[in-house]
TORVEXKOL-330040 format. One record per residue (C-alpha): y, z, x; residue number from 0. Coordinates in Angstrom, 2 decimals. Last residue first. Layout:
<zators>
{zator {Y, Z, X}, NUM};
...
</zators>
This chain:
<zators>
{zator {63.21, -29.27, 46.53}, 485};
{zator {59.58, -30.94, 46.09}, 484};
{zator {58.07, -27.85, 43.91}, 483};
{zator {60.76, -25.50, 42.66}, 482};
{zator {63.60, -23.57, 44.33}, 481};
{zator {65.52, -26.05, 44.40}, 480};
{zator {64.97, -27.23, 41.28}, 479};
{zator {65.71, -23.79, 39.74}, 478};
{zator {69.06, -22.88, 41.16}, 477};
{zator {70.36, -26.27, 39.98}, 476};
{zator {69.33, -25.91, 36.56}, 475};
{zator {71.28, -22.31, 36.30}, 474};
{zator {74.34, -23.87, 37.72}, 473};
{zator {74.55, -27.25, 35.52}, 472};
{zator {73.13, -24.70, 32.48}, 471};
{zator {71.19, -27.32, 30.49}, 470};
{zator {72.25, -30.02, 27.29}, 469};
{zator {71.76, -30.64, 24.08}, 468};
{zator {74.32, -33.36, 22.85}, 467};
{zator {76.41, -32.56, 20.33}, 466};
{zator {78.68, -30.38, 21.70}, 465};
{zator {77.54, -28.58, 24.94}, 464};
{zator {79.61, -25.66, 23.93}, 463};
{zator {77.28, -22.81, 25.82}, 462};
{zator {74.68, -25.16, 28.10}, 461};
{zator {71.01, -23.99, 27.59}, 460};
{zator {69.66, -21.56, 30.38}, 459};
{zator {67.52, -21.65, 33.42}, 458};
{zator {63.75, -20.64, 34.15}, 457};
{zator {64.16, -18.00, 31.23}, 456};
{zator {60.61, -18.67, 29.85}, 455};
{zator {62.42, -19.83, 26.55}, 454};
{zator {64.17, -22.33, 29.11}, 453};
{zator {60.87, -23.23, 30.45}, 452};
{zator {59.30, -23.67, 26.97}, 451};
{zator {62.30, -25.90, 25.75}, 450};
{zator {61.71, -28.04, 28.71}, 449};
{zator {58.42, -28.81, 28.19}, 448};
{zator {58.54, -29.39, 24.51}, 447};
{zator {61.21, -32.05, 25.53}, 446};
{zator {58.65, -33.65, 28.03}, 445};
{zator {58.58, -33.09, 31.86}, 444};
{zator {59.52, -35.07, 34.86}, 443};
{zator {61.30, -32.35, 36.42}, 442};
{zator {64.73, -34.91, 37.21}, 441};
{zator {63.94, -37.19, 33.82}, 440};
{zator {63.81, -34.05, 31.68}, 439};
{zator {66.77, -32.70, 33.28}, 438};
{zator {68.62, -36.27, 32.62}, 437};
{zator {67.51, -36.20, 28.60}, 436};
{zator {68.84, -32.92, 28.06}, 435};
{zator {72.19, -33.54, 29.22}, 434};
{zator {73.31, -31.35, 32.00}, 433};
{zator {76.15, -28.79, 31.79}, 432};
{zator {78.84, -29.65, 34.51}, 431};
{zator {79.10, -28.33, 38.08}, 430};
{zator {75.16, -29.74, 38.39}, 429};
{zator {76.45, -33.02, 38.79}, 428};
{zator {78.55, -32.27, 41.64}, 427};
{zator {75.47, -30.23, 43.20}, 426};
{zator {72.86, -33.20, 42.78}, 425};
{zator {75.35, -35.59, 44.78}, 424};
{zator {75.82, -33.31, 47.64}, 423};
{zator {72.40, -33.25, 47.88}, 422};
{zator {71.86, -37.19, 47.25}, 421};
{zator {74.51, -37.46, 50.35}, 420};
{zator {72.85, -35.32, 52.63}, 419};
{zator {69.66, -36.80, 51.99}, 418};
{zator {70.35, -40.59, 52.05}, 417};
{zator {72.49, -39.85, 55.65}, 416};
{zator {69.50, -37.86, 57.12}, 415};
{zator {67.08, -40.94, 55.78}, 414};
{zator {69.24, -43.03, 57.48}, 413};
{zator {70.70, -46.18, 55.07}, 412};
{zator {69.79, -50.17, 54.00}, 411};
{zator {70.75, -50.79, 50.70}, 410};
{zator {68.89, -53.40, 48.49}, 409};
{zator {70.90, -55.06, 45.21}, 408};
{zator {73.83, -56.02, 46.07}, 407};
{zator {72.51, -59.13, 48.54}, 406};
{zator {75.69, -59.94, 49.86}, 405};
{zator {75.38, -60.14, 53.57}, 404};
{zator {71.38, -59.63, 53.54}, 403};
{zator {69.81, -55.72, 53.22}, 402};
{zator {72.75, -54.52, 52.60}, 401};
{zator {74.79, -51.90, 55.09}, 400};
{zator {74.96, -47.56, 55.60}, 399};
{zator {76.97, -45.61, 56.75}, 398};
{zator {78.57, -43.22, 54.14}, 397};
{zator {82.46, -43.38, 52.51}, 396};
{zator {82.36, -46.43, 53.97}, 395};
{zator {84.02, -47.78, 50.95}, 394};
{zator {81.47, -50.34, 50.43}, 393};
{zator {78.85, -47.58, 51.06}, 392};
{zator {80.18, -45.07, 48.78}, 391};
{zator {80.32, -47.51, 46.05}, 390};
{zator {77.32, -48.69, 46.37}, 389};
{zator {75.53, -44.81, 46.19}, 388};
{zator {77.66, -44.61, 43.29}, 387};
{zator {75.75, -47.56, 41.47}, 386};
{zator {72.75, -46.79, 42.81}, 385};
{zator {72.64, -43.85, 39.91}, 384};
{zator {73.12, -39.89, 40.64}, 383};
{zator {71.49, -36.82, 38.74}, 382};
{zator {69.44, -35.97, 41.98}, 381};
{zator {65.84, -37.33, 40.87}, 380};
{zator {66.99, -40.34, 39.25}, 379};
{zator {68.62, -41.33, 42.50}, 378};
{zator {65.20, -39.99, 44.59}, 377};
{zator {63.19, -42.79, 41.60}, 376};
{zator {64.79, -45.62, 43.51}, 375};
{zator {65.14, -48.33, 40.50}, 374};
{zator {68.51, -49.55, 41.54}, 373};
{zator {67.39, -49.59, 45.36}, 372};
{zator {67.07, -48.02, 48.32}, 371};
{zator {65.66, -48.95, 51.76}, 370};
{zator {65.08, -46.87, 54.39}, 369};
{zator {66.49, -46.28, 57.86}, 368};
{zator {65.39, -45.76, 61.50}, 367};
{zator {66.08, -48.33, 63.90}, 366};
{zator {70.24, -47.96, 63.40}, 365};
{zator {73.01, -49.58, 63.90}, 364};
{zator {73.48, -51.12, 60.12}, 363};
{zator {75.36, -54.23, 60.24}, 362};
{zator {78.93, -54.38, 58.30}, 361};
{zator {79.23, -54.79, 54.47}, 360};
{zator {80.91, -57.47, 52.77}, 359};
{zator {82.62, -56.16, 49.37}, 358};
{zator {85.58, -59.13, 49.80}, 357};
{zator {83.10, -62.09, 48.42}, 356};
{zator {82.51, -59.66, 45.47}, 355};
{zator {86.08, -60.64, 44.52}, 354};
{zator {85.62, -63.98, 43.89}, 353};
{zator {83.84, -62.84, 40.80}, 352};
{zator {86.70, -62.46, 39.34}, 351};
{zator {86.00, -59.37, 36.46}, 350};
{zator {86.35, -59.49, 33.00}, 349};
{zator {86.40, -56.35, 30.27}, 348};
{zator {84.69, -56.82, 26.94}, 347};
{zator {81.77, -55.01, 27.35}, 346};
{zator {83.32, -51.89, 29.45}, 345};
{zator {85.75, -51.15, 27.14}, 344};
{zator {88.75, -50.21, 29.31}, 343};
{zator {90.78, -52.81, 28.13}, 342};
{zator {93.61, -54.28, 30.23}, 341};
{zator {92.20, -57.49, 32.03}, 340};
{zator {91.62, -58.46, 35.50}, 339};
{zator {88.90, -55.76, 35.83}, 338};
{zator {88.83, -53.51, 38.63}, 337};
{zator {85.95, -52.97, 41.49}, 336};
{zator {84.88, -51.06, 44.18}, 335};
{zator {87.47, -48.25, 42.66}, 334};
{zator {84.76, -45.46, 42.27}, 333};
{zator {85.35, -45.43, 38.65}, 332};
{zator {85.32, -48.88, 38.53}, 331};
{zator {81.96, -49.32, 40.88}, 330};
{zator {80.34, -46.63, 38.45}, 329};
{zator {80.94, -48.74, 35.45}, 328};
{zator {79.20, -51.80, 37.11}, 327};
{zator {76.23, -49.25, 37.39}, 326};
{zator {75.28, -50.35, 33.66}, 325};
{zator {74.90, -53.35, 33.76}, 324};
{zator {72.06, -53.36, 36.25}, 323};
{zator {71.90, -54.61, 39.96}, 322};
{zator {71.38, -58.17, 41.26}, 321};
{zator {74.68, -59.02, 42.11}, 320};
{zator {75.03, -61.95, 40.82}, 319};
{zator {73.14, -60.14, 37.34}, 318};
{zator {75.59, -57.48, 37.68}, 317};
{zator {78.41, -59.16, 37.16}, 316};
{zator {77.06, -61.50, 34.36}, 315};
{zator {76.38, -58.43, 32.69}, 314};
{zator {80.02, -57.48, 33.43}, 313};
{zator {81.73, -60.35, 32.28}, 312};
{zator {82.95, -63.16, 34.45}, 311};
{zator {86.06, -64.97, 34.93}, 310};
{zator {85.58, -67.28, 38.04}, 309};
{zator {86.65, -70.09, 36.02}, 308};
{zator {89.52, -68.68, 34.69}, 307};
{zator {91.46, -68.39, 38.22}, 306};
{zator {91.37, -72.31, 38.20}, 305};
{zator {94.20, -72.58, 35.36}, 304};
{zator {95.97, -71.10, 37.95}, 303};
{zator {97.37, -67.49, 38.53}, 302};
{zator {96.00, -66.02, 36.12}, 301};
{zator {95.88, -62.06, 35.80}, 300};
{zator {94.64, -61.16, 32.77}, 299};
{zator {96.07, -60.35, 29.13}, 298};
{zator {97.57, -63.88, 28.23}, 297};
{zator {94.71, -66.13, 28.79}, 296};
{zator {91.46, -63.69, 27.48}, 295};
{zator {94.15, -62.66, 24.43}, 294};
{zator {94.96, -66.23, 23.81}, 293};
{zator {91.16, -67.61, 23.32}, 292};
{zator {89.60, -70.42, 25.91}, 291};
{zator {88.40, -72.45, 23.76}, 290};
{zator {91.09, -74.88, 22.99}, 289};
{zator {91.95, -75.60, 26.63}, 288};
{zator {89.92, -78.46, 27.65}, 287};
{zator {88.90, -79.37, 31.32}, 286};
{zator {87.66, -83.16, 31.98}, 285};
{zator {84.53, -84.04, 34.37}, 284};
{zator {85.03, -85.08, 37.94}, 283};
{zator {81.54, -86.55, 39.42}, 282};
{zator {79.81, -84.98, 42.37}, 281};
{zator {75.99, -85.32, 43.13}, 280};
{zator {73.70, -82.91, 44.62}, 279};
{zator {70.86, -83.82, 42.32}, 278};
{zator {69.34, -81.38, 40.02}, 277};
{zator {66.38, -82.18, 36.59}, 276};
{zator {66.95, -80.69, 33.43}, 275};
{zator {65.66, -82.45, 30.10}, 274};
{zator {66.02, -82.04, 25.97}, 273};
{zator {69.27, -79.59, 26.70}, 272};
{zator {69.60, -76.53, 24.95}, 271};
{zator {67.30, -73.91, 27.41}, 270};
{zator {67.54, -76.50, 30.57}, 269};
{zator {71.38, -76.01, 30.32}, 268};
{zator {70.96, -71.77, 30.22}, 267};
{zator {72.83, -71.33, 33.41}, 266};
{zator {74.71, -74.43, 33.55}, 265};
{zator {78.28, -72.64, 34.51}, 264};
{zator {76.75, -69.71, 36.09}, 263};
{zator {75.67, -72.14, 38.63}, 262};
{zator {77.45, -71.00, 41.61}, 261};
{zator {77.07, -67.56, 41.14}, 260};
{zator {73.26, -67.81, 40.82}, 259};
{zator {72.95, -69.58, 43.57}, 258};
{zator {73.79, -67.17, 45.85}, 257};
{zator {77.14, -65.11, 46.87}, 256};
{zator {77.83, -66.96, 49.94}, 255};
{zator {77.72, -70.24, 48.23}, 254};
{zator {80.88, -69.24, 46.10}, 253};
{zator {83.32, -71.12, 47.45}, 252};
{zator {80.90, -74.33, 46.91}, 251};
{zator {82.26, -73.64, 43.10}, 250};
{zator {83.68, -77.31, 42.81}, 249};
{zator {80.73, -79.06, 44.37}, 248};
{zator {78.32, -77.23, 42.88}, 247};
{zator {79.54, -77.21, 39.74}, 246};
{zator {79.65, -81.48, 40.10}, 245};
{zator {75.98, -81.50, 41.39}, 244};
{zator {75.08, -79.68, 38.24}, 243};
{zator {77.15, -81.89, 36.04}, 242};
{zator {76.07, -85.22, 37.75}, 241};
{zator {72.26, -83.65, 37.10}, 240};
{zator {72.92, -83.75, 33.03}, 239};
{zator {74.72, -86.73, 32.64}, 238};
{zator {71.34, -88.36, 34.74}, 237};
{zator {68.93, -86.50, 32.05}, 236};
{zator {70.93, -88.25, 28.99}, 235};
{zator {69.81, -85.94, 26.06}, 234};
{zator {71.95, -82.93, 25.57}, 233};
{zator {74.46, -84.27, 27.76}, 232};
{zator {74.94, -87.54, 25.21}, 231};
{zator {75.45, -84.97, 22.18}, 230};
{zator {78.59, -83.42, 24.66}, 229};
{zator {79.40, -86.50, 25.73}, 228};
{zator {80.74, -87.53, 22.37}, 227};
{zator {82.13, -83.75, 21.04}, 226};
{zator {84.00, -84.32, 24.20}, 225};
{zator {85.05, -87.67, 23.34}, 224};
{zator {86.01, -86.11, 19.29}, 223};
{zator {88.32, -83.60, 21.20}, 222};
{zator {90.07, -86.03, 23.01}, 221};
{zator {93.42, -84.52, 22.17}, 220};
{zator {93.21, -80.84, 21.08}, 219};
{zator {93.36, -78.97, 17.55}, 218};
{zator {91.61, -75.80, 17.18}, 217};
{zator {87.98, -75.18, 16.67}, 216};
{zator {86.95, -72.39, 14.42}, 215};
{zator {85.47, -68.79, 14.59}, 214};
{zator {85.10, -69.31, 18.45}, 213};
{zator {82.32, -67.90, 20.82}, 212};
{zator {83.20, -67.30, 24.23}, 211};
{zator {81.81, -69.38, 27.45}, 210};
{zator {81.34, -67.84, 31.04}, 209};
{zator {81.69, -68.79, 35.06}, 208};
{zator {83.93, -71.29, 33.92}, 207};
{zator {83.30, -74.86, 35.93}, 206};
{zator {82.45, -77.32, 32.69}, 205};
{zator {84.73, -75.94, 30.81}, 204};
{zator {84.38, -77.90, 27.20}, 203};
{zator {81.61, -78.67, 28.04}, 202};
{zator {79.88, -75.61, 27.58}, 201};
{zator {81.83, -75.71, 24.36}, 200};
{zator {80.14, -78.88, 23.19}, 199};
{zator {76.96, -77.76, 24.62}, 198};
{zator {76.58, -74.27, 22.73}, 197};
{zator {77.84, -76.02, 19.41}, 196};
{zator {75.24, -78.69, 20.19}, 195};
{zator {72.64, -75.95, 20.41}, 194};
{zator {73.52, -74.14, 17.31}, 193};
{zator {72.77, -77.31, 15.23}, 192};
{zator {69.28, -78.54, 17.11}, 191};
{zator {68.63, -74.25, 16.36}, 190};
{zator {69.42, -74.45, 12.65}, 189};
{zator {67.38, -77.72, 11.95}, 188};
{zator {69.76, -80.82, 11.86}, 187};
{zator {69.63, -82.77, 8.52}, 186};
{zator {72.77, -82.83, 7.38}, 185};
{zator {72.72, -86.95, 6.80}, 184};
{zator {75.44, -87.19, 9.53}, 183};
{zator {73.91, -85.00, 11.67}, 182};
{zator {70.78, -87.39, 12.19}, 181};
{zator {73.19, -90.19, 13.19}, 180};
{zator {74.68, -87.40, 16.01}, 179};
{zator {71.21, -86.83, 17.51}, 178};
{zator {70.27, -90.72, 17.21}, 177};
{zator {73.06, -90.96, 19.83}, 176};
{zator {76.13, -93.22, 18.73}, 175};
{zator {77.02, -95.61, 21.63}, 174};
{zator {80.85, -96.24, 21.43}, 173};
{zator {83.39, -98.37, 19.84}, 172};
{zator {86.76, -96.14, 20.55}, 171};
{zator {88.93, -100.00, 21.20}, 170};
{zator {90.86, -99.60, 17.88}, 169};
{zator {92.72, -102.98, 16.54}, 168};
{zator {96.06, -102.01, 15.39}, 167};
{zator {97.71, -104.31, 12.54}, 166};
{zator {95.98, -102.67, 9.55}, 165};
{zator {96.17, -99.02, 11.21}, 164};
{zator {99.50, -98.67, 11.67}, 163};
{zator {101.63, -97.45, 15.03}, 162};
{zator {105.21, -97.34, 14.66}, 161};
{zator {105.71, -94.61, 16.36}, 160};
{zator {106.09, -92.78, 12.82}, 159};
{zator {102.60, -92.87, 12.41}, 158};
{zator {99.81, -94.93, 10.48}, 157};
{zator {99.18, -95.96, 7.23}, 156};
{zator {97.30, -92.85, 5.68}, 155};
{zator {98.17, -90.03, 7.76}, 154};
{zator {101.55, -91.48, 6.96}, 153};
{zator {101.96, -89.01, 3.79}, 152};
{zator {101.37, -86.08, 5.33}, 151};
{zator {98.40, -83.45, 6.77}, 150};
{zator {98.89, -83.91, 10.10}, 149};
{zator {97.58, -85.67, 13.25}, 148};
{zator {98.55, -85.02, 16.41}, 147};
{zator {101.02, -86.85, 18.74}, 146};
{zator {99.47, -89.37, 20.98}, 145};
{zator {101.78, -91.73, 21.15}, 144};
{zator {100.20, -94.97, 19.70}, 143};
{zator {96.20, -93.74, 19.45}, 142};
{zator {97.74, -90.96, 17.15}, 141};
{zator {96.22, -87.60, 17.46}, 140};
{zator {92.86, -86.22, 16.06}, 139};
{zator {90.96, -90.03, 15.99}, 138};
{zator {87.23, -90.20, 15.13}, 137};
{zator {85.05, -92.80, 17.29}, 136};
{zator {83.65, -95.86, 15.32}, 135};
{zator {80.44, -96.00, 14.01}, 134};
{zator {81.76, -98.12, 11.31}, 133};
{zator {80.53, -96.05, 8.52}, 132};
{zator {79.10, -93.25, 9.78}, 131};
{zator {82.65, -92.37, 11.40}, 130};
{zator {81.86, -90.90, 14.92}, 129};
{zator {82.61, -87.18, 17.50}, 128};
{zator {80.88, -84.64, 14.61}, 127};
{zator {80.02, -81.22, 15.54}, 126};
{zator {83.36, -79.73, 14.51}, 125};
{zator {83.28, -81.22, 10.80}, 124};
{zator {87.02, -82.90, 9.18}, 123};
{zator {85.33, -86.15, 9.62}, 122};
{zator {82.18, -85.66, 7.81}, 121};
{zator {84.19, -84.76, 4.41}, 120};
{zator {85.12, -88.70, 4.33}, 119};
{zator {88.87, -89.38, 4.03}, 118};
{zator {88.53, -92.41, 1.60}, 117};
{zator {88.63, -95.74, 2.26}, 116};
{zator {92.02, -98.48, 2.27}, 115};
{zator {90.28, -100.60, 4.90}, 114};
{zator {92.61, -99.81, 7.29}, 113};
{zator {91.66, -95.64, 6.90}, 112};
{zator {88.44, -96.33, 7.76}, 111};
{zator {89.10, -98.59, 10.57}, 110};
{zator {90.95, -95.83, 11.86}, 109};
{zator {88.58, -93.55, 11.33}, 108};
{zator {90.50, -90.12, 11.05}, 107};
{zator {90.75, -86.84, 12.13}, 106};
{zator {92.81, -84.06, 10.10}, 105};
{zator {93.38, -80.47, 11.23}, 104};
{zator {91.95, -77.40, 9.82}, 103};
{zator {88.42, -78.02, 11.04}, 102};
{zator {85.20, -77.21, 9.18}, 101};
{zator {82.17, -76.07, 11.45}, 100};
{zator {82.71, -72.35, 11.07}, 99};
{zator {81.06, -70.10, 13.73}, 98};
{zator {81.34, -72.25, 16.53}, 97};
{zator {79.45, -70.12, 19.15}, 96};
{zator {76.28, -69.32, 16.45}, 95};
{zator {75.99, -65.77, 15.24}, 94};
{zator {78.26, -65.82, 12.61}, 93};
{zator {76.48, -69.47, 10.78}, 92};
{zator {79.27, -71.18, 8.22}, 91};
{zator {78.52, -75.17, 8.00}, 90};
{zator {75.00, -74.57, 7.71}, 89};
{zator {74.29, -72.87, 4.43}, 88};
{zator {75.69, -76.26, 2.87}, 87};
{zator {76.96, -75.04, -0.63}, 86};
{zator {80.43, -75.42, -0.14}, 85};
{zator {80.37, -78.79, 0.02}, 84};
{zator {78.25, -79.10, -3.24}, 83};
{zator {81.23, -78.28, -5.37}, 82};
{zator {83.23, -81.10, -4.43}, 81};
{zator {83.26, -83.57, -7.51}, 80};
{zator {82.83, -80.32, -9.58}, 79};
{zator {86.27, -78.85, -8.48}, 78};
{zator {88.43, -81.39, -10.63}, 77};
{zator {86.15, -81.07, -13.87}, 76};
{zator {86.02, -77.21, -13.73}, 75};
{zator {89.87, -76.88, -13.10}, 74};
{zator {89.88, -78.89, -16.31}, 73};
{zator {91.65, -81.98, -16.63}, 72};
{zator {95.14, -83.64, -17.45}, 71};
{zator {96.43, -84.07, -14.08}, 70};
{zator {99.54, -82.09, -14.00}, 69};
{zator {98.29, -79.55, -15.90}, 68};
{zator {95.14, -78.96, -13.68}, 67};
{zator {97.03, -78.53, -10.45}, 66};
{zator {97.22, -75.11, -10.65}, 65};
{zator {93.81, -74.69, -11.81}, 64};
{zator {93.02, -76.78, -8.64}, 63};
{zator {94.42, -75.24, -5.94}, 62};
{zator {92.84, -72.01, -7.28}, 61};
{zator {89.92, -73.84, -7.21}, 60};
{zator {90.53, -74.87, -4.21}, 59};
{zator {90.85, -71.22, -2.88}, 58};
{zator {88.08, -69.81, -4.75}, 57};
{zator {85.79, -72.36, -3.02}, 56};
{zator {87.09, -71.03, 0.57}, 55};
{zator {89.29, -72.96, 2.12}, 54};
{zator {88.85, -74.36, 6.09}, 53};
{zator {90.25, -77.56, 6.08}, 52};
{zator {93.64, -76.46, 3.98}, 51};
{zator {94.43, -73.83, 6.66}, 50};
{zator {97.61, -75.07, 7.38}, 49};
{zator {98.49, -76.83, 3.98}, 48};
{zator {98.60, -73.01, 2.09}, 47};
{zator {101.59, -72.82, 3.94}, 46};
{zator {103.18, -74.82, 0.94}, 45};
{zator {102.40, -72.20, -1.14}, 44};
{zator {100.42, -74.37, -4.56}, 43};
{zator {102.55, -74.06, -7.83}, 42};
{zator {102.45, -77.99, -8.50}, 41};
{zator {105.78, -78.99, -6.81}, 40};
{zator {105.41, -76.90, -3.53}, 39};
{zator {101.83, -78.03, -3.37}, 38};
{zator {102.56, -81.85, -2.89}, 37};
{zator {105.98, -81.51, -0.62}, 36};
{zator {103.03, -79.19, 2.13}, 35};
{zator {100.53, -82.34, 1.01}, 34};
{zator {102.60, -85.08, 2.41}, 33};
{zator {105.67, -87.25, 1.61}, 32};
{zator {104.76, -87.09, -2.70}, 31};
{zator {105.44, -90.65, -3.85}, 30};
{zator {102.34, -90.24, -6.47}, 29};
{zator {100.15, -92.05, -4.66}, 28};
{zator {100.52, -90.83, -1.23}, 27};
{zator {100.29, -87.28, -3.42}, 26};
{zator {96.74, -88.17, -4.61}, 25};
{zator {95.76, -89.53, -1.17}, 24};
{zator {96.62, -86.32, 0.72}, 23};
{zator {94.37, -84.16, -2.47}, 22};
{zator {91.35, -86.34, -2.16}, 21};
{zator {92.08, -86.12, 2.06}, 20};
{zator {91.96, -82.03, 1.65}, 19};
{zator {88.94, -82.08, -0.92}, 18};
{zator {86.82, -84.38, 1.37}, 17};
{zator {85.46, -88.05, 0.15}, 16};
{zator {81.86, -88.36, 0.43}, 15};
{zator {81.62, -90.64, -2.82}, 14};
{zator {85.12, -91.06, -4.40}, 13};
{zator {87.23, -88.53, -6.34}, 12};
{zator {88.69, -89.40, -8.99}, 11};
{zator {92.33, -91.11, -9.34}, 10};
{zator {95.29, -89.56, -11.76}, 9};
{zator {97.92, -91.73, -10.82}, 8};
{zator {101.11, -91.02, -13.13}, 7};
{zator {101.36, -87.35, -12.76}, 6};
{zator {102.08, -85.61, -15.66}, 5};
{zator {104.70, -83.28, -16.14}, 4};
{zator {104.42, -79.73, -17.27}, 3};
{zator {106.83, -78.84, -20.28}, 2};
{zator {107.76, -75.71, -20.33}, 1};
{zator {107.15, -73.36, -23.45}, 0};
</zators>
């Protein structure tokens, strides 16, 4: 049988201390260099180290059955001092932005750490910018030369710069808001919670049209400043109307397009912050990185770092231009449009919205004309959707101009125009079998309706419709216009 050797210092855990710094200070002590040397000796993959933030219970326990022999005590006895942190229903939420709170990198109090205390579990949590000890700002990178923080050995005295936390006096003293102090004690109700997530990635990039959600928060210098302003945006009023003036400021580009282009960044800020007032006042505010996900980065067209501001999605789309969701799929297929990345799913494709700025139509040179909209019931009528009606327009495929320069959502046309061009419309989409659910919509008739006029021989089901139930395109057509209205 082997013989496992002991390790010499065996210390327990200490109140608030996190499993990853319990495990950094147990190799310091034991002449280990960091916790990747650590695990290779006691069974553990080293490359276990770059997730170590972010285990699951099984995981340290695993850690810890392994490192049982070595230590003298049960897996049982080892994992009970930490049990309870991975019983917080809060830390882990899908549907918030930061889905998992716990980071995978080390921050540190300095001060803290100078002292000779422990790594305390409230460091390592996304939502957290202080040390409730000494209310001093955490530290993810060295305050000597900036490089980031890692799991080793001189974590714990300071870095290889030369930099060491007895002799260095930090200068990150800060206002703590009462929001953050109330944090500390996990005591924040689910939507207080979610809404600093929302802010601290709002501010993240302050001037993108639109925020993803994350599972976890990478490393970045000043990462525990934004966290910072982000809890003082939620509450400071004058923060708050610097950022508005500052969008609209940078995004002035986009006056033409309306308001609501232009302050697609703070859409929502009244929603998660506690006030919301506007002044048109410019201050610079810092641009992160860390949230903006590879694939949206490497799969579109950038340019500049700028280009991902005006990335929008296509609800957000549609709502500049005032038209539904769903007719942004008509302006692709009718090449108004095309989205800077590769998929062709609809909901997760991005647009530049600086490209509605080229869709300008020219003025309409006529007395006579009506108006049409998304909810016009004569598009309904003739199996079309505003959507290729806009397309046609923009592409001057038919005369006709918006109601304002870029107001999407009204078009201006002659009524001999409109009904030449929903007639041509009707008998394209009658050249295919028609779902069920459109004919109803055109006769304006219920399904028991419709299956009496087909039983009446007043046009046919589709042959091979699949499974959707569907009309005879040519059959249909013959009866509407022969029927009442057509």
């Amino acid at each position: 049988m082997v013989q496992v050797r002991k390790i010499g210092v065996r210390p327990y855990p200490e109140e608030n201390e996190s499993y990853a710094g319990y495990l950094l200070r147990l190799a310091k002590l034991n002449g280990f260099e960091g916790l990747k040397d650590f695990f290779g000796t006691i069974g553990v993959k080293p490359t276990m180290v770059k997730s170590v933030g972010r285990w699951s219970s099984d995981q340290l326990f695993d850690c810890f059955t392994k490192l049982s022999p070595y230590m003298n005590r049960s897996p049982e006895t080892l994992f009970s001092g930490f049990a309870k942190y991975f019983s917080m229903p809060w830390v882990y939420r899908e549907k918030r932005i930061i889905q998992d709170l716990r980071l995978n990198h080390p921050r540190i109090c300095p001060e803290c750490i100078a002292e000779g205390r422990s790594f305390d579990w409230r460091w390592g949590m996304a939502h957290m910018s202080h040390c409730p000890h000494h209310y001093c700002q955490l530290v993810e990178s060295c305050p000597g030369c900036e490089k980031p923080l890692d799991w080793k050995r001189e974590l714990i005295t300071g870095c290889s710069c030369g930099y060491k936390h007895q002799t260095s006096k930090p200068e990150n003293h800060t206002e703590v808001s009462e929001l953050e102090q109330k944090a500390w004690q996990s005591d924040l109700p689910t939507d207080e919670l979610d809404s600093i997530c929302e802010m601290i990635v709002k501010l993240s990039r302050p001037y993108d049209s639109f925020h993803q959600s994350c599972n976890a928060v990478s490393q970045e210098h000043g990462y525990s400043e934004l966290v910072h302003r982000s809890y003082l945006m939620l509450e400071n009023t004058g923060m708050q109307e610097e950022w508005i003036g500052s969008v609209e400021m940078v995004r002035d580009g986009l006056s033409d397009l309306g308001n609501k282009a232009v302050r697609l960044p703070v859409d929502g800020l009244s929603r998660i912050a506690r006030n919301d007032s506007h002044a048109s006042t410019y201050a610079p505010m810092p641009e992160y990185t860390l949230f903006v996900k590879p694939s949206r980065r490497n799969n579109t067209v950038i340019k500049s770092d700028e280009d991902i501001r005006y990335q929008v999605r296509a609800s957000d789309l549609a709502s500049v231009m005032g038209i539904p969701s769903a007719e942004i799929q008509h302006l692709i297929d009718g090449k108004v449009i095309k989205p800077v990345n590769s998929t062709n799913v609809l909901r997760d494709q991005l647009f530049d919205l600086r490209a509605l700025l080229r869709l300008r139509t020219g003025p309409l040179n006529i007395s006579d004309h009506v108006s049409v909209s998304p909810d016009s019931k004569a598009l309904t009528k003739h199996l079309t959707s505003y959507g290729r009606l806009l397309a046609d327009v923009i592409k001057n495929k038919i005369d006709g101009a918006f109601f304002e320069g870029y107001s999407f959502a009204e078009i201006r046309i002659s009524p001999a125009d409109l009904s030449n061009w929903l007639t041509k419309e009707l008998n394209t989409a009658c050249q295919e079998p028609v779902p069920a659910y459109k004919a109803k919509a055109v006769i304006g008739c219920s399904d028991q309706r419709l299956h009496v006029l087909v039983s009446e021989g007043a046009f046919y089901w589709a042959r091979c419709s699949g499974s959707m139930e569907s009309v005879d395109g040519d059959s249909f057509l013959r009866y509407i216009k022969y029927s009442s209205g057509y």
